[in-house]
Structure formats: C-alpha cells, structure tokens
CHARMM internal coordinates of N, CA and C (Angstrom, degrees):
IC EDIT
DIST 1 N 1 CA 1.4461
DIST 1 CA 1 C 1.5188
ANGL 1 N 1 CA 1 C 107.63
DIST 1 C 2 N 1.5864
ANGL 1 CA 1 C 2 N 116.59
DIHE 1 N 1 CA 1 C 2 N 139.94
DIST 2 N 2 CA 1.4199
ANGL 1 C 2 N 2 CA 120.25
DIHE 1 CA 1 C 2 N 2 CA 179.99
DIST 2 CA 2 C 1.6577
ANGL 2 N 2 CA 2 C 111.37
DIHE 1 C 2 N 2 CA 2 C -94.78
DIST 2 C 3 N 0.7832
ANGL 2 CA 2 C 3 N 131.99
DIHE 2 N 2 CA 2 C 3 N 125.81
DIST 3 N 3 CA 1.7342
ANGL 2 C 3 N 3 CA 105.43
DIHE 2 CA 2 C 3 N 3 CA 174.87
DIST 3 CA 3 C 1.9151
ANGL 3 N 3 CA 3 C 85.90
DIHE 2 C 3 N 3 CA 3 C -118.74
DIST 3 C 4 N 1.4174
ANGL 3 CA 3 C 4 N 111.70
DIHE 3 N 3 CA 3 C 4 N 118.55
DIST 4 N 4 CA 1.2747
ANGL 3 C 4 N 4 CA 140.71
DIHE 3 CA 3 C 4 N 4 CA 149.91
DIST 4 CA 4 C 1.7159
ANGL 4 N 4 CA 4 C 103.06
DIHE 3 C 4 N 4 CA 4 C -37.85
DIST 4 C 5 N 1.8968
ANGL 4 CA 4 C 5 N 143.36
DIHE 4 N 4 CA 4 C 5 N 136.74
DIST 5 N 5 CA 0.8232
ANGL 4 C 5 N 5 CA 135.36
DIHE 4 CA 4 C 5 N 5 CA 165.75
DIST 5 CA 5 C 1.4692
ANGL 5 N 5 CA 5 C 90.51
DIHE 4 C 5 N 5 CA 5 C -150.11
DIST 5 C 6 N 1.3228
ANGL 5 CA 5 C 6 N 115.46
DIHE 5 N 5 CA 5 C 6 N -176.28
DIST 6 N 6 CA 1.7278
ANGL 5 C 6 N 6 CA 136.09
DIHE 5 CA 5 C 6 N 6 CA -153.77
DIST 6 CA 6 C 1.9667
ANGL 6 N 6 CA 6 C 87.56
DIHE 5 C 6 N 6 CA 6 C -56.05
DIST 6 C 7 N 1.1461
ANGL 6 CA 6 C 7 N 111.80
DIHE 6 N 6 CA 6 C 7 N -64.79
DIST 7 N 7 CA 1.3297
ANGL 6 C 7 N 7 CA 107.70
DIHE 6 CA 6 C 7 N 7 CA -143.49
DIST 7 CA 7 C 2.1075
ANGL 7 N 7 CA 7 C 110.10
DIHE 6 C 7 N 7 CA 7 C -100.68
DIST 7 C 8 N 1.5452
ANGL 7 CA 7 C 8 N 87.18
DIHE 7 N 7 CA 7 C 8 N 4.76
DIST 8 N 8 CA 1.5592
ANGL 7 C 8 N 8 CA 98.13
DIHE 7 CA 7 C 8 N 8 CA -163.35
DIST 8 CA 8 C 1.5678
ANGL 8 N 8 CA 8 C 119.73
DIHE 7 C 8 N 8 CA 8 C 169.74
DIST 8 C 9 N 1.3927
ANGL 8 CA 8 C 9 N 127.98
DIHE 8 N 8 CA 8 C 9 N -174.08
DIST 9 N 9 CA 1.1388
ANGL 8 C 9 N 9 CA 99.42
DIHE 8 CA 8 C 9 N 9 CA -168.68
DIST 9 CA 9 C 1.7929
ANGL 9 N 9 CA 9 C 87.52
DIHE 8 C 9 N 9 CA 9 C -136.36
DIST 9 C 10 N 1.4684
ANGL 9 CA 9 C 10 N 109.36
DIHE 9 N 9 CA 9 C 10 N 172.27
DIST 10 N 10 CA 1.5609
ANGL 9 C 10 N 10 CA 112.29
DIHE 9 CA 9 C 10 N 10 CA -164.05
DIST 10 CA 10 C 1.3055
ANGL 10 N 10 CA 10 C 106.74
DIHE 9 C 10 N 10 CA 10 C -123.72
DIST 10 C 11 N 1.1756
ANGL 10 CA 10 C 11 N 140.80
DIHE 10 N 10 CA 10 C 11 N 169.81
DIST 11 N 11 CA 1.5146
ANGL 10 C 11 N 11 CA 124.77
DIHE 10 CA 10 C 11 N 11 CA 175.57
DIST 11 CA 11 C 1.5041
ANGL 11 N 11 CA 11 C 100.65
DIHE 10 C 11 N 11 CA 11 C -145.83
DIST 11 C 12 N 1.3017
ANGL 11 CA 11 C 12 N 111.51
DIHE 11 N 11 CA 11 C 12 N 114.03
DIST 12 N 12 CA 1.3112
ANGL 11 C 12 N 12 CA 152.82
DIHE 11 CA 11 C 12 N 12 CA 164.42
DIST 12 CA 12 C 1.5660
ANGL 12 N 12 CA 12 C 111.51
DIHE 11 C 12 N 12 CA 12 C -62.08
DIST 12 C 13 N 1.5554
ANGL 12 CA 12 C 13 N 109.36
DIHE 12 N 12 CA 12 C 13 N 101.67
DIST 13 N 13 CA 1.8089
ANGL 12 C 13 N 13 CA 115.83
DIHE 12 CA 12 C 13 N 13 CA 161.65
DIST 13 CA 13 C 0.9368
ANGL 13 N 13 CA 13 C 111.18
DIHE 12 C 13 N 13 CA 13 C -96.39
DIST 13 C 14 N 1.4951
ANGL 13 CA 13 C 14 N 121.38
DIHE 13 N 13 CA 13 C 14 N -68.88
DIST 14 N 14 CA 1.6587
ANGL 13 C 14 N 14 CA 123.15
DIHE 13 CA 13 C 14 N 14 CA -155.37
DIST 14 CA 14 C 1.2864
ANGL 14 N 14 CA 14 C 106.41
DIHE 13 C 14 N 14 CA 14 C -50.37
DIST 14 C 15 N 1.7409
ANGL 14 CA 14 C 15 N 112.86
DIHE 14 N 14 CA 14 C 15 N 167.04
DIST 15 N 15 CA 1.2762
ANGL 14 C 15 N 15 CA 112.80
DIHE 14 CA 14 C 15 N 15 CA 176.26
DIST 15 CA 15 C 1.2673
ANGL 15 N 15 CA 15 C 108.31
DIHE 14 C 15 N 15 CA 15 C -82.52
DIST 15 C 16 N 1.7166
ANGL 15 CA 15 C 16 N 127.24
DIHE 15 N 15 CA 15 C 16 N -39.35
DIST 16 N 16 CA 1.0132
ANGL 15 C 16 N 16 CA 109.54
DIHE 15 CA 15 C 16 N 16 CA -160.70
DIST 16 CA 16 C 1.7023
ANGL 16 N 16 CA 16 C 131.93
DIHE 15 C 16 N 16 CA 16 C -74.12
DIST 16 C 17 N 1.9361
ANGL 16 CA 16 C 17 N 80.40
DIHE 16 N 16 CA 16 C 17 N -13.68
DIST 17 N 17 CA 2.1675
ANGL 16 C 17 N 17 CA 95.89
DIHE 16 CA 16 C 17 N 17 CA 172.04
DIST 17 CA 17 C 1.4419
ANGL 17 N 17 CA 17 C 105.50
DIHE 16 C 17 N 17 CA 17 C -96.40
DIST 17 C 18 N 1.2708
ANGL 17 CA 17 C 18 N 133.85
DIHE 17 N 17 CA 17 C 18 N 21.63
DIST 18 N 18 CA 1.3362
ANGL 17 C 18 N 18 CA 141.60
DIHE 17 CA 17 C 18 N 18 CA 163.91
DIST 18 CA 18 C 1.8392
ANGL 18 N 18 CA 18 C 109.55
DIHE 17 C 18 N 18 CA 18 C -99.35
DIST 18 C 19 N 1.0302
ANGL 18 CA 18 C 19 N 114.32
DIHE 18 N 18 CA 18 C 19 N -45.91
DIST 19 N 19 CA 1.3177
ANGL 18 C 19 N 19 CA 128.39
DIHE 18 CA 18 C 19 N 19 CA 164.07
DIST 19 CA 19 C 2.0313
ANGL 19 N 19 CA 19 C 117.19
DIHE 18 C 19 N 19 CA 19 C -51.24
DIST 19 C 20 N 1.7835
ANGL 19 CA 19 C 20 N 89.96
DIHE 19 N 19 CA 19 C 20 N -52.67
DIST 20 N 20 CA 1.5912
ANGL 19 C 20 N 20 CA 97.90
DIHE 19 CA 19 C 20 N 20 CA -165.82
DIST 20 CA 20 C 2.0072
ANGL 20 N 20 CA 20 C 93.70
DIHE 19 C 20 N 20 CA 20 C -60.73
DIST 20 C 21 N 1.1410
ANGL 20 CA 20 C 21 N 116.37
DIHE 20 N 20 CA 20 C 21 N -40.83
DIST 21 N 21 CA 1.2484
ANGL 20 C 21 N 21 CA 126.35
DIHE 20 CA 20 C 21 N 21 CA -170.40
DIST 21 CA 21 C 1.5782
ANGL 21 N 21 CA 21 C 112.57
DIHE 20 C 21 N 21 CA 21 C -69.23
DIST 21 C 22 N 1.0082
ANGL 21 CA 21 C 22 N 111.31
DIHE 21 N 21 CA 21 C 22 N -31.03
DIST 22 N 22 CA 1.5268
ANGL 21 C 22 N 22 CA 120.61
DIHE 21 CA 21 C 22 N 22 CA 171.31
DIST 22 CA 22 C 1.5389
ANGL 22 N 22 CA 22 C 120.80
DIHE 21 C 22 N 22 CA 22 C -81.47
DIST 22 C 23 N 1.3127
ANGL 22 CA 22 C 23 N 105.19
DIHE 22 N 22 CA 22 C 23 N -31.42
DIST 23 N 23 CA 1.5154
ANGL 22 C 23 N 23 CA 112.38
DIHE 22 CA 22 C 23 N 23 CA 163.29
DIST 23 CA 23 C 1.6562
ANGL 23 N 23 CA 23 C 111.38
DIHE 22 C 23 N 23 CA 23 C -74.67
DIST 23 C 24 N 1.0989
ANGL 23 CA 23 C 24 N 135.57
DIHE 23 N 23 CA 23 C 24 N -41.42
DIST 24 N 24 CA 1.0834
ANGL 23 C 24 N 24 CA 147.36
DIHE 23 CA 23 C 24 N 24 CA -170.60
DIST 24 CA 24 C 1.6683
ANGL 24 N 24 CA 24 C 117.49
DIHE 23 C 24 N 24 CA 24 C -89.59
DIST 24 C 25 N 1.5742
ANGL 24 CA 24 C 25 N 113.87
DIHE 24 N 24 CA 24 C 25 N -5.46
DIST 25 N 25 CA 1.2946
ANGL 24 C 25 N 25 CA 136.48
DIHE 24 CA 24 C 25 N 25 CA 148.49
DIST 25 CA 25 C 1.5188
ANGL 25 N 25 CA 25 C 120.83
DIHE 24 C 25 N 25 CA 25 C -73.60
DIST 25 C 26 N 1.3043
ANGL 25 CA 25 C 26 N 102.35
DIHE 25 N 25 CA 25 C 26 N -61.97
DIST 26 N 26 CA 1.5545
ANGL 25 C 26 N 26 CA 112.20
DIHE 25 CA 25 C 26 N 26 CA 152.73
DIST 26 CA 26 C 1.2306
ANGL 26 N 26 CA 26 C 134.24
DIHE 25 C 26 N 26 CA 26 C -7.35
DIST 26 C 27 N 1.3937
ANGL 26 CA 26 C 27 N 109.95
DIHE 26 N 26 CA 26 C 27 N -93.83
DIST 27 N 27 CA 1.7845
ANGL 26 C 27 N 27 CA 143.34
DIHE 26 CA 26 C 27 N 27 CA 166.90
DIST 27 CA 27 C 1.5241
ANGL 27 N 27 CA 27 C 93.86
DIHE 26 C 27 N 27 CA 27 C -39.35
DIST 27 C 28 N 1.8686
ANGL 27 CA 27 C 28 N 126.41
DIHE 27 N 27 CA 27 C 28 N -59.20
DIST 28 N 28 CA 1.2737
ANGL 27 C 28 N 28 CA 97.33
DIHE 27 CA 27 C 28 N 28 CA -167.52
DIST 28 CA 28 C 1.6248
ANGL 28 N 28 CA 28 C 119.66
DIHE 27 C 28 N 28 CA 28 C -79.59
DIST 28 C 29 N 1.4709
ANGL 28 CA 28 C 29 N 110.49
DIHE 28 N 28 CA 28 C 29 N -9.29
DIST 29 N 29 CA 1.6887
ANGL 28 C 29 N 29 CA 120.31
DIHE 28 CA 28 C 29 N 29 CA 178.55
DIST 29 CA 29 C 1.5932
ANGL 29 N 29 CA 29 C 89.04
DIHE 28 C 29 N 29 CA 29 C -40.69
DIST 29 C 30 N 1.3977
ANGL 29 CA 29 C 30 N 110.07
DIHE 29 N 29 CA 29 C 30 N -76.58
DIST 30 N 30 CA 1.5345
ANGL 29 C 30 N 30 CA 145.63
DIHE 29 CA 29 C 30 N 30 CA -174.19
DIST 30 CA 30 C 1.6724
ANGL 30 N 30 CA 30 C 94.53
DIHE 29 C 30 N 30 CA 30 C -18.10
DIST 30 C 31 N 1.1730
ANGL 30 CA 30 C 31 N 111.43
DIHE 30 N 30 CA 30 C 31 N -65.30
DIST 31 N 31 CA 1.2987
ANGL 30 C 31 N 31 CA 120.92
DIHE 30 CA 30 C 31 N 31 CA -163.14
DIST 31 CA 31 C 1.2824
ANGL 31 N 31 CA 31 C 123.10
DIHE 30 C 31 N 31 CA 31 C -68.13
DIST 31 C 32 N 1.6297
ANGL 31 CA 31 C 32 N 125.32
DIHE 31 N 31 CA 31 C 32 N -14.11
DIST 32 N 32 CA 1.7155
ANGL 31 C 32 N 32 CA 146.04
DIHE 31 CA 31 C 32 N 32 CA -138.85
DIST 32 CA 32 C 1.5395
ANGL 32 N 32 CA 32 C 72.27
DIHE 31 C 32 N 32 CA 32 C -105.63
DIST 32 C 33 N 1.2738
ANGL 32 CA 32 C 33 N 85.93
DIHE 32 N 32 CA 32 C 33 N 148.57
DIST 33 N 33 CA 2.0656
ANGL 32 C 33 N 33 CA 128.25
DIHE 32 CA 32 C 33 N 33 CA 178.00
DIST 33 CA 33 C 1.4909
ANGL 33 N 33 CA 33 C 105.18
DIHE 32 C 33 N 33 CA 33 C -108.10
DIST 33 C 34 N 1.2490
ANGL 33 CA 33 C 34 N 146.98
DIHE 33 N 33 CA 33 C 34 N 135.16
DIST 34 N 34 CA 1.0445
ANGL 33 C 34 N 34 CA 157.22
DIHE 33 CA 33 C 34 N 34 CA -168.99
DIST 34 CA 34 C 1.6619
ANGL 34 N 34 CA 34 C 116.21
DIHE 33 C 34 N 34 CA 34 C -120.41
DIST 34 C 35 N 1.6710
ANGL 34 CA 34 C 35 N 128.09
DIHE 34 N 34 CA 34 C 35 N 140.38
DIST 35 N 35 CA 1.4603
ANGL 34 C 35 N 35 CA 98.02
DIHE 34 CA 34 C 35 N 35 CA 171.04
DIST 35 CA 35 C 1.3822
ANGL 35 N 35 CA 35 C 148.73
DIHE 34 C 35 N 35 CA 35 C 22.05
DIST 35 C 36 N 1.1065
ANGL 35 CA 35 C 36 N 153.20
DIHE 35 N 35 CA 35 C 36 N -90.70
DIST 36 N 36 CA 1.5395
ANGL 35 C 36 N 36 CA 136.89
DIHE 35 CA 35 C 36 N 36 CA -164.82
DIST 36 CA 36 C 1.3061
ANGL 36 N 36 CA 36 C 86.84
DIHE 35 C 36 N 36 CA 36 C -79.04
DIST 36 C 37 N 1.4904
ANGL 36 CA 36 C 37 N 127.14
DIHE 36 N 36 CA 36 C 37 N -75.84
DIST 37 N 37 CA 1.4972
ANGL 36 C 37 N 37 CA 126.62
DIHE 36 CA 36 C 37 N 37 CA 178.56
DIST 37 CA 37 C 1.0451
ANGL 37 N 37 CA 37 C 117.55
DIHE 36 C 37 N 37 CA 37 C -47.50
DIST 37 C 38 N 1.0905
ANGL 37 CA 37 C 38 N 157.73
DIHE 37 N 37 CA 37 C 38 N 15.91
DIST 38 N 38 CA 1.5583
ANGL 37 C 38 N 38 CA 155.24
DIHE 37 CA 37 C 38 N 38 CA -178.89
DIST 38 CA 38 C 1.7146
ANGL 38 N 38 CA 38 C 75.09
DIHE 37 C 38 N 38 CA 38 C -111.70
DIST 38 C 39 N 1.1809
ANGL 38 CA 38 C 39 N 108.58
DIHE 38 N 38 CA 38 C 39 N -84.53
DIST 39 N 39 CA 2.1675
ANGL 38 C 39 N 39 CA 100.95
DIHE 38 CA 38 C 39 N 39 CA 179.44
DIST 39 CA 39 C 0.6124
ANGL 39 N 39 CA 39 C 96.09
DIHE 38 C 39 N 39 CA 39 C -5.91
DIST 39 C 40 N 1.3846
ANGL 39 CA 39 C 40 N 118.35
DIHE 39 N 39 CA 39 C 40 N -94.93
DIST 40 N 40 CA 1.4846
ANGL 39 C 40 N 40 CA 143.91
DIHE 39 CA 39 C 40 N 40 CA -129.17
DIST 40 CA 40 C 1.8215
ANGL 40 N 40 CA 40 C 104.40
DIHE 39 C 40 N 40 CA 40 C -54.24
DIST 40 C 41 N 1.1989
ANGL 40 CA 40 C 41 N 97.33
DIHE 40 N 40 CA 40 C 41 N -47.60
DIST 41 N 41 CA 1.6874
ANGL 40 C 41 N 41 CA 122.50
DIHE 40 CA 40 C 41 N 41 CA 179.11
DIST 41 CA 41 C 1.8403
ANGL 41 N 41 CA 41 C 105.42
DIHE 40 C 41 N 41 CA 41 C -59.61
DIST 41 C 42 N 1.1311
ANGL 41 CA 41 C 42 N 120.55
DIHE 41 N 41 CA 41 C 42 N -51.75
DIST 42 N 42 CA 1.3742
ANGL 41 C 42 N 42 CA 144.38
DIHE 41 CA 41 C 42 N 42 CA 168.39
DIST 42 CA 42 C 1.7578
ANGL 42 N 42 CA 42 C 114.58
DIHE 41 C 42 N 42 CA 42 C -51.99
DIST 42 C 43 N 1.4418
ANGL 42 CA 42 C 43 N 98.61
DIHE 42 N 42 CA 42 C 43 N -55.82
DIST 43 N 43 CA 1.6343
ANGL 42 C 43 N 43 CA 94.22
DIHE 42 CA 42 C 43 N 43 CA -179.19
DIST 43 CA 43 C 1.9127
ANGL 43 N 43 CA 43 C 117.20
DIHE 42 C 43 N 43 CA 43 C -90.86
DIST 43 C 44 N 1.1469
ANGL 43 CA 43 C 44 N 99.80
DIHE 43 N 43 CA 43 C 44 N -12.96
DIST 44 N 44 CA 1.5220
ANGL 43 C 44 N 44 CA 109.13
DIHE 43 CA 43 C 44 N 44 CA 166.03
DIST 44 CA 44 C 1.9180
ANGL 44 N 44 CA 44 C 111.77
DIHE 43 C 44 N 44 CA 44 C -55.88
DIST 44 C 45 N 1.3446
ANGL 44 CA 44 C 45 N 93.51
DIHE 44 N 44 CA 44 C 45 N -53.53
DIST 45 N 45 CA 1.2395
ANGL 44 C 45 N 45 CA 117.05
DIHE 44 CA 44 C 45 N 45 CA -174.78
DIST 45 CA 45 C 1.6187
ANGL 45 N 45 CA 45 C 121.24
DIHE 44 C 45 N 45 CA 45 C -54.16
DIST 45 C 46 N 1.4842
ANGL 45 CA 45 C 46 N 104.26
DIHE 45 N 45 CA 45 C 46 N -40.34
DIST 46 N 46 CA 1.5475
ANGL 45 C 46 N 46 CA 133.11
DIHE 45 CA 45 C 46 N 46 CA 174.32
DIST 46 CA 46 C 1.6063
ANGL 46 N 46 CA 46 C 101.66
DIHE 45 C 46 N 46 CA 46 C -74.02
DIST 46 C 47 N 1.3236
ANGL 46 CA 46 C 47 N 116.94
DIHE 46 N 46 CA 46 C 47 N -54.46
DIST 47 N 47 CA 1.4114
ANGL 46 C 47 N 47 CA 129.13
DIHE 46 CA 46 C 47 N 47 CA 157.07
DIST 47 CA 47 C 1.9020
ANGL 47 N 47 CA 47 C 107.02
DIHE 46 C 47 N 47 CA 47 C -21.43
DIST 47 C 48 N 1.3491
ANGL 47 CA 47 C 48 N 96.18
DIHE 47 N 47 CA 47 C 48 N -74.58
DIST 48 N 48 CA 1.6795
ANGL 47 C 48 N 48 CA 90.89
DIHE 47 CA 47 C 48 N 48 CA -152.40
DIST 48 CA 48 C 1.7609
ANGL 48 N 48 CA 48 C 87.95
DIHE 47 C 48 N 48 CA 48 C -85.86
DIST 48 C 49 N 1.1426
ANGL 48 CA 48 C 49 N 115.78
DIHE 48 N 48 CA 48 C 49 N -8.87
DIST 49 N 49 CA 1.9573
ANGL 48 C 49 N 49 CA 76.42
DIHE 48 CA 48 C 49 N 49 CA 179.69
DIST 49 CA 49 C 1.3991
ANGL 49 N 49 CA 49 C 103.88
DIHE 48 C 49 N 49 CA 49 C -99.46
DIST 49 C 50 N 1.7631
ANGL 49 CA 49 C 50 N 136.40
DIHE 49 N 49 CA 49 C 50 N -9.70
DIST 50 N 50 CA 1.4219
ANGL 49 C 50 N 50 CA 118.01
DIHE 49 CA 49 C 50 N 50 CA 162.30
DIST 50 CA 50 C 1.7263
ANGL 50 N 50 CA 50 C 103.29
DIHE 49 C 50 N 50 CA 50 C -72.74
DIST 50 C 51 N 1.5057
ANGL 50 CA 50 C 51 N 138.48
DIHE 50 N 50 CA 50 C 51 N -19.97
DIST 51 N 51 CA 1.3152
ANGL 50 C 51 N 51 CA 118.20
DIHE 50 CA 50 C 51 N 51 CA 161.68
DIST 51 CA 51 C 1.6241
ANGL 51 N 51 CA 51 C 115.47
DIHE 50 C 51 N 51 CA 51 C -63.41
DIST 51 C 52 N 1.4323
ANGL 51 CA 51 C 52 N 126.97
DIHE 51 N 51 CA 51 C 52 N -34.38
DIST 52 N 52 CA 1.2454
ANGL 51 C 52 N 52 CA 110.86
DIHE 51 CA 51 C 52 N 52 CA -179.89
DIST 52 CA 52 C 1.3417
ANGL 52 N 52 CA 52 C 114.60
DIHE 51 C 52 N 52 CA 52 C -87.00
DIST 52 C 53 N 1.7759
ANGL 52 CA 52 C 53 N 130.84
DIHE 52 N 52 CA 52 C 53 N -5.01
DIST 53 N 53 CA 1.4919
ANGL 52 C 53 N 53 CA 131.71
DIHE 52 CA 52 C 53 N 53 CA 160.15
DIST 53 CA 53 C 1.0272
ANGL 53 N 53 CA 53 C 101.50
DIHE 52 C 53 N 53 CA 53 C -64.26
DIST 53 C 54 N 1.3741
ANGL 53 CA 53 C 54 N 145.49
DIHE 53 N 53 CA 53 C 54 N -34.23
DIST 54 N 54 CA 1.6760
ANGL 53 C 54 N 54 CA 126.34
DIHE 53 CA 53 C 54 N 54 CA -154.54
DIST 54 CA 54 C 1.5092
ANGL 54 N 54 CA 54 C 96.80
DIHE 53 C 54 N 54 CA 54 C -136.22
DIST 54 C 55 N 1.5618
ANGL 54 CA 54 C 55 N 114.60
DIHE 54 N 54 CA 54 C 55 N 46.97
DIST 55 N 55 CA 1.6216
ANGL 54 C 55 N 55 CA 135.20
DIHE 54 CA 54 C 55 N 55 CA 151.14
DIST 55 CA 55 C 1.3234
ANGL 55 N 55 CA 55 C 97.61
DIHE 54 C 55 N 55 CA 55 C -115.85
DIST 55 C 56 N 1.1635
ANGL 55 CA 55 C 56 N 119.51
DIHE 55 N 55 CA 55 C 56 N -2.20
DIST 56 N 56 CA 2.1276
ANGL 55 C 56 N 56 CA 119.08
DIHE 55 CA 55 C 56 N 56 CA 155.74
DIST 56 CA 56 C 1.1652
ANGL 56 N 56 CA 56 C 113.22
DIHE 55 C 56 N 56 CA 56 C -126.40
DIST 56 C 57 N 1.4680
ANGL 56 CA 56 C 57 N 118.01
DIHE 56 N 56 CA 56 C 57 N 140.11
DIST 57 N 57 CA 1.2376
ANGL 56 C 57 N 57 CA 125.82
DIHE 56 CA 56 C 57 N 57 CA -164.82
DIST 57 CA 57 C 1.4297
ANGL 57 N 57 CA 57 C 72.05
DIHE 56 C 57 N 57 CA 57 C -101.99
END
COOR INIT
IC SEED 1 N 1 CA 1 C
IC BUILD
C-alpha cells in the first residue's frame, strides 16, 4: 500500500500499519462535508477568522 503525504509518498507492508491507515481513512471519509456543507463549513470558517483579525487593531 502507498499512502501519498504532503511532501512524498510512503509505502506501507505490514498488516497491522495497512489496517491502522485504513481505519483512519475510514473515520475521516465519515467525517468529510460535501457541497452545500463543505460551503457552508468553508464560509463559517472565513466568517470567524476575519472576526478574530479585526478584534486586533
């Protein structure tokens, strides 16, 4: 198994770090926002950090 990361990619034999990675692929599928909610999720976000830029002058 390859797992792709920021700067390069790693290659995964054992079973048990082939597994940890597949579980941990999983959980974040689970977790991912799609279209309207991915927005919605996106402009909230844009929301609160120009309110916390311009709570400092």
């Amino acid at each position: 198994m390859t797992v792709e990361l920021v700067s390069g990619h790693l290659t995964v034999t054992r079973a048990h770090e082939i597994a940890m990675y597949s579980r941990t692929f999983t959980e974040l599928a689970e977790l991912a926002v799609y279209g309207r909610a991915a927005r919605t999720l996106i402009t909230r976000a844009i929301q609160v950090a120009d309110e916390q830029t311009s709570a400092f002058p």
